[in-house]
ZASEVEX-403844 format. One record per residue (C-alpha): x, y negated, z negated. Coordinates in pm, whole numbers, plus 32768, in hexadecimal, padded with zeros to 4 digits. Each point is the difference from the previous one (the first is absolute). Layout:
<atoms>
XYZ ...
</atoms>
This chain:
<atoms>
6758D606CEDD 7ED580BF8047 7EC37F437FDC 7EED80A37ECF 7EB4800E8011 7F517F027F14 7F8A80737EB2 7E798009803B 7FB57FF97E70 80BB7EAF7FC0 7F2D7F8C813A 7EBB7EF77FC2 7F3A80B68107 801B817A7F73 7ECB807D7F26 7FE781357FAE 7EB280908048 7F2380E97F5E 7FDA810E80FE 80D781307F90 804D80398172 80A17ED1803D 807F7F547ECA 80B67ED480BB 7F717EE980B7 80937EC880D1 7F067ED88008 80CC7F678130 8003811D80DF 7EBD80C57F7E 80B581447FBC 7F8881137EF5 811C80E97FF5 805181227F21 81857F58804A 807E7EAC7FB1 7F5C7F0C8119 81627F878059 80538180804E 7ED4801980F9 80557E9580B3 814B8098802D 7F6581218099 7F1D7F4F80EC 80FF7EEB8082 814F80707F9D 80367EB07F43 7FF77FA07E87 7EDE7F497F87 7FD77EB98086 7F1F7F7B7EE0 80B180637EBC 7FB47F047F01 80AA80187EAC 7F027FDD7EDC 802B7ED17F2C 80AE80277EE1 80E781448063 814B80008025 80F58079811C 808E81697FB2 818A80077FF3 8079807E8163 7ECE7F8F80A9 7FFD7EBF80D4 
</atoms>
């Protein structure tokens, strides 16, 4: 099974920001993107995210692990 890319807006460290030019933030890595922040770690380092963090309170998607 192919490993997936982890869902940046169920992360604790996304924001979004409020520069039109680059909606999306990452307060772990720094990133202001105009992607998801996962999208440009996977870009940079051809791995996943390292430092997803589910927000408290949300549950797993179906499908997902």
């Amino acid at each position: 099974m192919k490993e997936r890319a982890p869902d940046c807006l169920s992360c604790l460290h996304f924001r979004v920001t409020w520069d039109p030019s680059f909606p999306r933030s990452c307060t772990v890595f720094g990133i202001k993107s105009r992607n998801l922040p996962s999208w440009e770690v996977y870009a940079a380092n051809g791995r996943h995210c390292p430092s997803f963090s589910r927000k408290p309170g949300l549950k797993q998607k179906e499908g997902n692990n």
